[in-house]
C-alpha positions in Angstrom: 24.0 18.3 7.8 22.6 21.0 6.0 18.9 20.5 4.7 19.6 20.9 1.0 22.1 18.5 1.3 19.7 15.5 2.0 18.2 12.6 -0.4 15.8 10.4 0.3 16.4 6.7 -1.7 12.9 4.7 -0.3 13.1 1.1 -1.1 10.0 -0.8 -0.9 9.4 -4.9 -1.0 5.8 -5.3 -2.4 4.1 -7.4 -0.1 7.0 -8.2 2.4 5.7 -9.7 5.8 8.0 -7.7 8.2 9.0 -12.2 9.9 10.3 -13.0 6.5 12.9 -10.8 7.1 16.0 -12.1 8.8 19.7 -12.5 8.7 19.6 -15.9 6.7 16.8 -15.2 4.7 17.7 -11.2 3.7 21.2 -10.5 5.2 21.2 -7.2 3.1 18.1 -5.5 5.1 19.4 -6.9 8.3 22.6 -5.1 7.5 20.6 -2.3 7.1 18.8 -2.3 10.2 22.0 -2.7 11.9 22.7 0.3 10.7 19.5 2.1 11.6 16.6 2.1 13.5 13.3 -0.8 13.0 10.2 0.8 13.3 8.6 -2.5 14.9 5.0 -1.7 14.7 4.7 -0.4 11.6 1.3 -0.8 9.3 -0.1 -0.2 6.1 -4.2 1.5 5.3 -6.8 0.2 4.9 -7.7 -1.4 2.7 -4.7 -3.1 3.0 -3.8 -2.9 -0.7 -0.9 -1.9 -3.4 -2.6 1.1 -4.7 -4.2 2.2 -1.8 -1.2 2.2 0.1 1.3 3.5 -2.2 -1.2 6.6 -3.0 -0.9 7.1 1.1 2.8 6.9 0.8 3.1 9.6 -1.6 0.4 12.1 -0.6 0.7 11.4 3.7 -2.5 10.6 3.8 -5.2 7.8 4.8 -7.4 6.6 1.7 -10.6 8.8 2.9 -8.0 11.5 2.0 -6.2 10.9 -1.1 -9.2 8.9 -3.1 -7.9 5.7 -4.2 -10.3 4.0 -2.3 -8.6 0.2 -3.5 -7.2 -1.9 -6.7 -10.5 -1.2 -8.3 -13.6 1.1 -7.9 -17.2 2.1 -9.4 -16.6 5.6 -10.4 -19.9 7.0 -10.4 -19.3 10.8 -11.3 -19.6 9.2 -14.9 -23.5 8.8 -16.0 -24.1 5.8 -16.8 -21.2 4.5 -13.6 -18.2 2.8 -14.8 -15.7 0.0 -13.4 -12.1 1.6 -12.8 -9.2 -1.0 -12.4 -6.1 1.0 -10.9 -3.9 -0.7 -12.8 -4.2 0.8 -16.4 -1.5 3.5 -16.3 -3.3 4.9 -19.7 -6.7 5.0 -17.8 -5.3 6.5 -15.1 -3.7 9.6 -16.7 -6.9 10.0 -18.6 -8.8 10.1 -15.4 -6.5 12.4 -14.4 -6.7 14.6 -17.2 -10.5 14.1 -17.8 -10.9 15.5 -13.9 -8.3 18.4 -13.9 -6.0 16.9 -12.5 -7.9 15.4 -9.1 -6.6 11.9 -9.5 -5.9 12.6 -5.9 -7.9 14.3 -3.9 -4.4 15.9 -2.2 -1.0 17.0 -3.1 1.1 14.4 -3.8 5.2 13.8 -2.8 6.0 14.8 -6.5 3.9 17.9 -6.6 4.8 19.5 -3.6 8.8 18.3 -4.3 8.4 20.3 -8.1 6.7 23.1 -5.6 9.7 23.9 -4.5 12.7 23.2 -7.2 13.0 19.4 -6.2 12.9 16.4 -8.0 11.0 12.7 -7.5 12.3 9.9 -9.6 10.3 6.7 -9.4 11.6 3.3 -10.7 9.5 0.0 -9.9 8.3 -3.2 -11.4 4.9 -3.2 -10.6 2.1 -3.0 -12.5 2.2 0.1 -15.2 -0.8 1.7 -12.8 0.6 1.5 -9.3 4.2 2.6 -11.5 2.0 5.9 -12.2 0.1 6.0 -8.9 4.0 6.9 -7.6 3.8 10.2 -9.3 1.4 10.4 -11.3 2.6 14.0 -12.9 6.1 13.4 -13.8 5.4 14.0 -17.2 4.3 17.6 -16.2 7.6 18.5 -14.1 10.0 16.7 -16.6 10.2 14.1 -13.4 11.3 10.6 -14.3 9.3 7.3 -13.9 10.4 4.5 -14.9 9.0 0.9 -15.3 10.9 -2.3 -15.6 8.3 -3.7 -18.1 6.0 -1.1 -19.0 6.7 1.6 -21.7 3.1 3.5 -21.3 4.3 4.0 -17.8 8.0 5.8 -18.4 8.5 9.3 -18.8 10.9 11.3 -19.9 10.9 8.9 -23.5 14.9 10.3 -24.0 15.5 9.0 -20.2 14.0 5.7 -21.2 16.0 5.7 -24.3 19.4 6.1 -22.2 18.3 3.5 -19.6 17.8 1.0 -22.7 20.6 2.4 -24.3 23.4 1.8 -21.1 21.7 -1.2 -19.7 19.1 -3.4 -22.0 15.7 -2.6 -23.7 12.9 -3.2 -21.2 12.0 -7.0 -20.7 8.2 -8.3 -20.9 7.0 -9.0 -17.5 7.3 -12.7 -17.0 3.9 -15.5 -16.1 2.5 -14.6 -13.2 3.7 -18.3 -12.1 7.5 -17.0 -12.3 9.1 -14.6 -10.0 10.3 -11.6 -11.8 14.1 -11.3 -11.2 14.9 -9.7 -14.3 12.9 -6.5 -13.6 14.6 -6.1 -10.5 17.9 -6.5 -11.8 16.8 -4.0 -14.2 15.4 -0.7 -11.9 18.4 -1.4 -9.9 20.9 -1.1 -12.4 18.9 1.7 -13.6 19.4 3.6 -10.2 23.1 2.8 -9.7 24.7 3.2 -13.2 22.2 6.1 -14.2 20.0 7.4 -12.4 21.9 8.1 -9.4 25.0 9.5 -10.6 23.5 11.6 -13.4 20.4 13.3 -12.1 20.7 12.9 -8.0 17.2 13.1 -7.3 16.5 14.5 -4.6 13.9 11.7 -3.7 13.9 8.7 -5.2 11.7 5.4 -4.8 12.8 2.1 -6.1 9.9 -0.2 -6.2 10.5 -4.2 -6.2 7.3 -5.5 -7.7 8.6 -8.7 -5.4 7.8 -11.0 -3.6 3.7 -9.7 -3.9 3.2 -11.4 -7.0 5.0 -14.8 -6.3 3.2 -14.4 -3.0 0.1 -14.8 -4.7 0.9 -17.7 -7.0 2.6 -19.8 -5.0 2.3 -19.4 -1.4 3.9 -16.7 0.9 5.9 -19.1 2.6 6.8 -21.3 -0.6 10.2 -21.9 -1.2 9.9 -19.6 -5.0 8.8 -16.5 -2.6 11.4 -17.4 -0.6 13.9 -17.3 -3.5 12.4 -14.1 -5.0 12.5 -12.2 -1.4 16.4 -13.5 -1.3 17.2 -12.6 -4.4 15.0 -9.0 -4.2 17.2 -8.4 -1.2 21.1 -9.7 -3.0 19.4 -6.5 -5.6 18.8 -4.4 -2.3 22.3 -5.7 -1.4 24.2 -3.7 -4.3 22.3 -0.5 -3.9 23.9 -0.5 0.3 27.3 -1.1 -0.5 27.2 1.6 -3.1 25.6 3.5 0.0 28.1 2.4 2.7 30.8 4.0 -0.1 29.2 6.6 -2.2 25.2 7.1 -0.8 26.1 7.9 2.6 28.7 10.1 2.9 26.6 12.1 -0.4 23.9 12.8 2.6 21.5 9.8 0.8 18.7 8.7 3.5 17.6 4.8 3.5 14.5 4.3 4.0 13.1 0.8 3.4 9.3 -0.2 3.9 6.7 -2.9 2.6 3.1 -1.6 1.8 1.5 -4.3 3.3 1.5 -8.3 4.2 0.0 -11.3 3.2 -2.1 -13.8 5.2 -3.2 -17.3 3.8 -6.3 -18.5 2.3 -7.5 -21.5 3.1 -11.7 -21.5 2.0 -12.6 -20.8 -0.9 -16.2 -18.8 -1.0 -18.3 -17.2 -3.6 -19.8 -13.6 -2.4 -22.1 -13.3 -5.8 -23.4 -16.5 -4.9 -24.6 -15.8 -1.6 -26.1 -12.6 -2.9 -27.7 -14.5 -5.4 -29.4 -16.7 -2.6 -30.6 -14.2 -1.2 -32.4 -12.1 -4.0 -29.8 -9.7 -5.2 -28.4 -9.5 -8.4 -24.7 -9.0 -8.6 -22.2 -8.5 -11.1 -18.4 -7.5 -11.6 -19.4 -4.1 -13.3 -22.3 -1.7 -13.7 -25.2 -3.0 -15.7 -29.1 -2.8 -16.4 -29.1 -6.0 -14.8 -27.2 -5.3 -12.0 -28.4 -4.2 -8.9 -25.3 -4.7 -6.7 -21.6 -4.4 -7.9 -19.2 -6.8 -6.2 -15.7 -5.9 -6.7 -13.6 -8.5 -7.8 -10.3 -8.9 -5.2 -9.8 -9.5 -1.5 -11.1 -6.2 -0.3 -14.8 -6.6 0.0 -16.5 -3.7 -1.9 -20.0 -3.3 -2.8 -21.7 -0.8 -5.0 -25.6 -0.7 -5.0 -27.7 1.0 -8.3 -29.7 2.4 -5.5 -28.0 2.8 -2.5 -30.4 3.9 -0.1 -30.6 3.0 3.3 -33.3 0.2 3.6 -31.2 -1.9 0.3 -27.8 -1.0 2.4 -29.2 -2.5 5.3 -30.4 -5.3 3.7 -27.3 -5.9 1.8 -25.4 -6.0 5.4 -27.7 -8.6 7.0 -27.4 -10.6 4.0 -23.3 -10.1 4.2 -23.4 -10.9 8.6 -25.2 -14.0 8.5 -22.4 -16.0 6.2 -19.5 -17.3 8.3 -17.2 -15.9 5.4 -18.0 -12.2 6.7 -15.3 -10.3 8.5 -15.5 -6.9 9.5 -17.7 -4.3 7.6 -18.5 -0.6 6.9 -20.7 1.5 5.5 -21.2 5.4 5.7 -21.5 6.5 9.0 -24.5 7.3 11.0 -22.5 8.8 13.9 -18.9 9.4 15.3 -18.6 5.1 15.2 -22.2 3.3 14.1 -22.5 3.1 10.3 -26.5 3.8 9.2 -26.8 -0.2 8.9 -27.1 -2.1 11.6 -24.0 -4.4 13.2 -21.8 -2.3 10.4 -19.1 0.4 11.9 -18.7 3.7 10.4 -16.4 3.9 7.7 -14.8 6.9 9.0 -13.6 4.6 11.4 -11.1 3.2 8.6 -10.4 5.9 6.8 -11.9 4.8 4.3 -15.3 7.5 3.6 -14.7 9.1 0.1 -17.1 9.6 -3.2 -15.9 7.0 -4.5 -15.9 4.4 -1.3 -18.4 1.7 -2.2 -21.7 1.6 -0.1 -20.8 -1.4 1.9 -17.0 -2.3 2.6 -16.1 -5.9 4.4 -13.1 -8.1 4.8 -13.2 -11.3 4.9 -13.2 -13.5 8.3 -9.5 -14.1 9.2 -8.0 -16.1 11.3 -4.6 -16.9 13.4 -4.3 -20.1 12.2 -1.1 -21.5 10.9 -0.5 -21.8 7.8 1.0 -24.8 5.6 4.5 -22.9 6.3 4.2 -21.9 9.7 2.9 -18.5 9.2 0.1 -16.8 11.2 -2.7 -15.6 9.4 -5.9 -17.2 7.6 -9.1 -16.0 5.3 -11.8 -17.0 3.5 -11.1 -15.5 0.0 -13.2 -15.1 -3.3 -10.9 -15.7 -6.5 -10.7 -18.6 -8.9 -6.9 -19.8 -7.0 -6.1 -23.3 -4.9 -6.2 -22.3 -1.2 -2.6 -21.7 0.7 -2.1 -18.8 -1.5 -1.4 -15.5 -0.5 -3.8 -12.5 -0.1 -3.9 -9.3 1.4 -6.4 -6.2 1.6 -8.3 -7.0 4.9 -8.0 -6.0 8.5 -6.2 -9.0 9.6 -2.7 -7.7 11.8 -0.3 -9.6 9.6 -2.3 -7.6 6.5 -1.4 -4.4 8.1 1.7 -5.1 9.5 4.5 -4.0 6.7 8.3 -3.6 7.3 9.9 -0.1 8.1 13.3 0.4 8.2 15.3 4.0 8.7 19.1 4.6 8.8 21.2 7.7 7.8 22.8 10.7 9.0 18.9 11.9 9.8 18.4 8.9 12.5 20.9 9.2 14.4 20.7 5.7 16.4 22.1 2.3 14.7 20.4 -1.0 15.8 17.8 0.4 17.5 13.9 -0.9 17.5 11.0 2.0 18.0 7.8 0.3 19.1 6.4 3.4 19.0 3.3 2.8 16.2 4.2 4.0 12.7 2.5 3.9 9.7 3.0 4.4 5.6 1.5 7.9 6.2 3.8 9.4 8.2 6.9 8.8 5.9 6.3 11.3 3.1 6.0 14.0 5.8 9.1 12.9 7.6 10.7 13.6 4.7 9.7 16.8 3.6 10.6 17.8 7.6 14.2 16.1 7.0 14.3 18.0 3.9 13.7 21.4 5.2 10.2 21.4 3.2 6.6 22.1 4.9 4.1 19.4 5.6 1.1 20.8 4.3 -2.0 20.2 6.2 -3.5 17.2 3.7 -1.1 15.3 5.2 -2.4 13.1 8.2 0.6 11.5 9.0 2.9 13.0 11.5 6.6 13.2 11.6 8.4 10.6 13.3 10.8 12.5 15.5 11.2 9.9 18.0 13.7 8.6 15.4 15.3 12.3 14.6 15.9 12.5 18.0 15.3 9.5 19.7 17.3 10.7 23.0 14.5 12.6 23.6 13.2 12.3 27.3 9.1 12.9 26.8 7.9 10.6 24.3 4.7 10.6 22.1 1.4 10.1 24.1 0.0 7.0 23.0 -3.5 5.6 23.4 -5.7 2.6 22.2 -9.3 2.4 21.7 -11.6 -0.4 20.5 -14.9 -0.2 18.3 -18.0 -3.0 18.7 -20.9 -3.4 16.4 -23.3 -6.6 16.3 -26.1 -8.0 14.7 -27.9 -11.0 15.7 -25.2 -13.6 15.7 -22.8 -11.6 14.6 -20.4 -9.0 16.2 -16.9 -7.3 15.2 -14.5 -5.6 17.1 -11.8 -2.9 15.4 -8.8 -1.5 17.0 -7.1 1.6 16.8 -4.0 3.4 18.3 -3.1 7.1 18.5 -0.1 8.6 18.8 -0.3 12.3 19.1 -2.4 13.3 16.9 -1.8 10.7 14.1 -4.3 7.4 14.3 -3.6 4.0 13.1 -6.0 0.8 12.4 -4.6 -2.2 14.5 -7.0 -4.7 13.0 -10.4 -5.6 12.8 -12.0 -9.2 14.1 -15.4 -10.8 13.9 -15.6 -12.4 17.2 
């Protein structure tokens, strides 16, 4: 098939642990990868959260890359610093704005797309700043992006208009406590009855906010996730059969992914507190008061007023000697040694930016059971009941996210690569499939093992493992390459 005749539709689960999915629990994605090919050890970034890993999807690249270093940040290219929380779609196109347009430090999908006479559309029901994070310049391309819920996140306002017009006005996003069905009722109607046969992207992405936020409020094995990933994937359902009939044959590539997982927590812990204990003075923004910033979330980030080595040091001694502390980071002192002792180099993530915090940490996990069977468990710091879910860490069931591939491009049907795959490599794939360079930014790698999977010479794969200890305490991180593309496996305190 010619290369101008190619779409890309990518569907992505927020959140979706790769074992949820089955043939009584999401019939619809099974069909799908009965169709195509699994990409069975496929992983999110670290840190293993929503707008890390989206911004990865869209520019190819590992966070050290593209800059959105996690859900929130201490922006300190500002005098006096300031707190940024990703998820303001305002704040975000005014940071964008404010820093000529280096939201990202790289090209992103809808960028290089406009680049060359192509088109993203983005339609998802997560928050109104991950919505934007999608592409974040649609407004500058005439691209549309589209929010279930959120008006300061759509663009073009006449598309929105004819969405609300054809199918309903836009619905308030429900209590966190109830799983959003309406929204993804809504962006798929949206797509099917409009989108799709008006404007034929040629990329799309149709973002279920789901089951992430249920996930998180009730348990990721709790019968209402259970019912929201069902009922995500009877939405998912509609858009394949109007694939099977129209999508397919119209060159339309599937491409259906998770950005991360979720483990469980089951201790609750208070990182301020034991920075209290031990002389610091932390606080959930900058201040005159403050001498340390601890972000508030699962992803363990921590900004120092004066970061200097001796205080980084002594912030990391103070973080290894509570049995909460997983695996952490700070800026490295050579190729795998970060300049405090029994920390790693953050380089070793991915993870080294401006605006990386001077001491990164997950909390200790765990392959414990949880109350639903489920592998994975943390100590957490939030104000929820324990055997919730939570995400952001090293943890393999954090990293692990679902990737699924079928089309006229992947040539195999019901096939599983264990080849390792990550969120990075898909927007390069893409532009391949499409007949479009990958530019260098990029750090993902096309995955021609699924282009041409008959191929006799496969990729050269290697792993490698990383040790750093401190008194009583010692981590271990794992990595794999293939070719030249590297993935984290998951990091452990031992």
């Amino acid at each position: 098939m010619p290369h101008e005749k190619r779409h890309f539709l990518l569907v992505s689960f927020d959140g979706l642990r790769p074992d949820l999915v089955s043939s009584g629990l999401t019939p619809n994605l099974t069909r799908l990868a009965n169709a195509g090919i699994t990409l069975g050890n496929h992983r999110t970034v670290y840190p293993s959260e929503t707008r890390s890993a989206f911004p990865s999807l869209v520019t190819g690249a590992v966070t050290g890359r593209h800059g959105m270093v996690g859900n929130k940040y201490v922006d300190r290219e500002v005098v006096p610093p300031r707190y940024i929380d990703t998820a303001d779609a305002i704040l975000l196109r005014n940071l964008d704005l404010a820093s000529g347009g280096k939201l990202y430090s790289v090209p992103s999908l809808g960028e290089i797309l406009s680049a060359h006479g192509r088109s993203l559309a983005v339609l998802a029901t997560n928050t109104p700043g991950t919505t934007r994070l999608f592409h974040h310049k649609a407004e500058e391309f005439g691209h549309i992006r589209l929010s279930g819920h959120f008006r300061e996140a759509c663009t073009p306002d006449d598309v929105l208009a004819e969405m609300e017009a054809s199918i309903s006005p836009l619905s308030p996003v429900p209590p966190k406590s109830q799983p959003d069905r309406i929204g993804q009722d809504w962006i798929t109607s949206a797509f099917l009855d409009v989108i799709w046969p008006r404007y034929r992207p040629d990329v799309t992405i149709l973002s279920y906010g789901e089951p992430d936020v249920t996930s998180h409020f009730h348990g990721t094995g709790a019968e209402a996730t259970r019912s929201i990933i069902s009922h995500c994937d009877r939405q998912f359902g509609r858009v394949l059969e109007w694939w099977e009939v129209e999508g397919r044959q119209a060159g339309v590539q599937i491409i259906a992914i998770s950005d991360h997982g979720h483990i469980t927590g089951h201790t609750r812990i208070s990182v301020a507190d034991s920075l209290r204990a031990a002389g610091f003075k932390p606080g959930v923004a900058p201040a005159p008061d403050v001498d340390v910033v601890v972000v508030p979330g699962q992803v363990g980030a921590l900004y120092l007023a004066d970061p200097d080595e001796g205080k980084v040091a002594q912030l990391v001694a103070t973080m290894t000697s509570q049995p909460w502390c997983g695996p952490v980071f700070t800026c490295a002192k050579d190729e795998v040694n970060g300049t405090a002792p029994g920390s790693l180099s953050n380089r070793l993530v991915f993870a080294d930016h401006v605006r990386a915090p001077d001491v990164a940490f997950s909390f200790r996990a765990d392959d414990g059971l949880d109350p639903f069977g489920l592998v994975g468990g943390t100590f957490y710091d939030n104000d929820r009941r324990t055997g919730l879910g939570l995400h952001g860490g090293l943890h393999p069931k954090e990293l692990a996210a679902l990737g699924i591939v079928a089309g006229s491009a992947f040539p195999a049907a019901a096939c599983l690569s264990s080849v390792p795959s990550g969120i990075c490599d898909l927007a390069p794939t893409m532009l391949q499939l499409l007949g479009l360079a990958v530019p260098q930014s990029m750090t993902g790698r096309v995955l021609r093992e699924l282009t041409a999977p008959s191929g006799k010479v496969g990729p050269s794969i290697r792993e490698e493992v990383f040790d750093a200890c401190l008194d009583a305490y010692a981590q271990t991180l794992r990595r794999v390459h293939v070719d030249s593309a590297c993935y984290v496996s998951g990091g452990w305190v031992n």
